[in-house]
C-alpha positions as a Markdown table, in Angstrom:
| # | Residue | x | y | z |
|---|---|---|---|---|
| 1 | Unk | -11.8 | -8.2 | -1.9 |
| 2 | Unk | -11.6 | -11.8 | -2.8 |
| 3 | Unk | -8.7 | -14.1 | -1.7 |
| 4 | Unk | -8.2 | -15.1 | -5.6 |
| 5 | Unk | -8.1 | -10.9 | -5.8 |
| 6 | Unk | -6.1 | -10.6 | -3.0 |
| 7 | Unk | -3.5 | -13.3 | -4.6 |
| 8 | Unk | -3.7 | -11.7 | -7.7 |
| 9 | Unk | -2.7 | -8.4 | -6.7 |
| 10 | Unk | 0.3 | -10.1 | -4.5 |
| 11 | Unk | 1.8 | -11.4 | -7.7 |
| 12 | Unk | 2.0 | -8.0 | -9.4 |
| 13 | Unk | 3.4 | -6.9 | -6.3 |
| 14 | Unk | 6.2 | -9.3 | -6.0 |
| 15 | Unk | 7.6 | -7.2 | -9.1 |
| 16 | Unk | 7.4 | -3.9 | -7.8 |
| 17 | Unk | 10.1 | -2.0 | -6.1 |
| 18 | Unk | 8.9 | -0.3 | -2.6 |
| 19 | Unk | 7.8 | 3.7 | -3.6 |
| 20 | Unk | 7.8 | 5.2 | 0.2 |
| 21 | Unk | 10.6 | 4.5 | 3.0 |
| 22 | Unk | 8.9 | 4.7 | 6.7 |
| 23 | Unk | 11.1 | 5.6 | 9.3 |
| 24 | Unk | 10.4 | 6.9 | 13.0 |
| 25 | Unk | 8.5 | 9.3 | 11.8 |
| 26 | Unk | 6.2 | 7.2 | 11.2 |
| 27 | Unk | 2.6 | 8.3 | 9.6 |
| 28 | Unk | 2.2 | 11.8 | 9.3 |
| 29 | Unk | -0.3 | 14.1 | 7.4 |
| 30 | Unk | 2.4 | 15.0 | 5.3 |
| 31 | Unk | 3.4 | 11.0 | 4.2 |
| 32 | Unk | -0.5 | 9.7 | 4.0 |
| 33 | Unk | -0.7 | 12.8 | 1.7 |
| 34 | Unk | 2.5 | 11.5 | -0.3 |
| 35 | Unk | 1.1 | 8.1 | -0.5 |
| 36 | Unk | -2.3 | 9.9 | -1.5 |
| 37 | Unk | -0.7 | 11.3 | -4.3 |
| 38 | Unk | 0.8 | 8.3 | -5.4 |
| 39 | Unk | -2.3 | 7.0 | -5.7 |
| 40 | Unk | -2.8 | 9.2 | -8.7 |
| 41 | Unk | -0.3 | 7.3 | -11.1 |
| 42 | Unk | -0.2 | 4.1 | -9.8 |
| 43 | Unk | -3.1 | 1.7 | -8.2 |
| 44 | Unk | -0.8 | -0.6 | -6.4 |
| 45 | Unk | 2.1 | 1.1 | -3.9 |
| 46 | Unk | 4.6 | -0.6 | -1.7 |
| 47 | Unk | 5.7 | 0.9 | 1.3 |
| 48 | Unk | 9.3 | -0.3 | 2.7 |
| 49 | Unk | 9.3 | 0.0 | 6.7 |
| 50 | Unk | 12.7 | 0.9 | 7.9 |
| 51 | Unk | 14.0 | -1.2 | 11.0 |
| 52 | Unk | 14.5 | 2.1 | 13.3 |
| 53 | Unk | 10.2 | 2.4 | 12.8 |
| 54 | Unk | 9.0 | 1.7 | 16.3 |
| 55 | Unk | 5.7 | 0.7 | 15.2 |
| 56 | Unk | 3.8 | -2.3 | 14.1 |
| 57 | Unk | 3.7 | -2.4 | 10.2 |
| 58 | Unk | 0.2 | -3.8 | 10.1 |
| 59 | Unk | -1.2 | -1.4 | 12.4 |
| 60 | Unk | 0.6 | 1.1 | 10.0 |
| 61 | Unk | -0.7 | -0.6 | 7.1 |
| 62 | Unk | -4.2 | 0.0 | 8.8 |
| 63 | Unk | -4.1 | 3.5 | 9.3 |
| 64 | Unk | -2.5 | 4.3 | 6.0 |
| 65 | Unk | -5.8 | 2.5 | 4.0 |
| 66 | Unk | -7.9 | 4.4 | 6.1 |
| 67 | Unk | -6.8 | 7.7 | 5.5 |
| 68 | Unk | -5.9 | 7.3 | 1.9 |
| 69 | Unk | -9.2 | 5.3 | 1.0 |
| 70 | Unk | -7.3 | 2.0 | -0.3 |
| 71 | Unk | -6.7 | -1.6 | 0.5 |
| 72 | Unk | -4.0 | -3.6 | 2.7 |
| 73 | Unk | -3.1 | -6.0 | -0.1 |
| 74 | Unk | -0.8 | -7.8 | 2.4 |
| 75 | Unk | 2.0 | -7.1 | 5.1 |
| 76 | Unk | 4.7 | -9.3 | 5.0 |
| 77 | Unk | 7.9 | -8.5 | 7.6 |
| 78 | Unk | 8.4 | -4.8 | 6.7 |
| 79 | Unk | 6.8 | -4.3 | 3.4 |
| 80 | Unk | 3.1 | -3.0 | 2.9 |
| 81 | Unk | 1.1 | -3.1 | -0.2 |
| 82 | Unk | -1.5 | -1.2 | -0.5 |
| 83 | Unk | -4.1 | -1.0 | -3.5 |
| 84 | Unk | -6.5 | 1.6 | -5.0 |
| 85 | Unk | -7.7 | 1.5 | -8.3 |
| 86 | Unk | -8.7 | 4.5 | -10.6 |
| 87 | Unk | -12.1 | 5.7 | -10.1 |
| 88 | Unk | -12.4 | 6.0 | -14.4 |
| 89 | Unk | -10.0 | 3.6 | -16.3 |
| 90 | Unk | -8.7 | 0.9 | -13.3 |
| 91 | Unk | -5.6 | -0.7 | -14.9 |
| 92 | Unk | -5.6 | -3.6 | -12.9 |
| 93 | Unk | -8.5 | -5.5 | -13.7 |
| 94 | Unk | -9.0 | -8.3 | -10.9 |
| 95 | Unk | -10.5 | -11.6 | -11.1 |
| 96 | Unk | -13.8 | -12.3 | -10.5 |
């Protein structure tokens, strides 16, 4: 991914709300499979960290595009967004 993608998809994600809440729970095989889903309707998901999370978001961020076969768009503070797009009909169509 480009940085002119990459600032792209950061201005659609300004307008999003966050889909997921992360707590201390943290990343189970139950939430990666949540976020897996939401993969399905959606092509760009923000993830809200809660402040009792004991873990770094970006590592989170890491671990959550590896397991759900997306992108870290960016992590700023306690917000993750992560980007997929459709495997037939991607909505988002990035810049070249």
């Amino acid at each position: 991914m480009t940085s002119k993608q990459r600032a792209y998809l950061k201005g659609l994600a300004m307008n999003i709300e966050p889909v997921f809440q992360m707590g201390k729970g943290s990343v189970t095989p139950e939430y990666t499979e949540a976020i897996r889903e939401a993969f399905n309707t959606r092509e760009l998901v923000k993830i809200s960290v809660l402040k009792n999370c004991m873990e770094d978001p970006k590592g989170i961020a890491e671990v959550l595009a590896d397991r759900t076969g997306s992108q870290v768009v960016q992590v700023i503070g306690k917000k993750i967004v992560l980007y997929k797009p459709f495997k037939d009909d991607p909505k988002i169509i990035l810049p070249l």
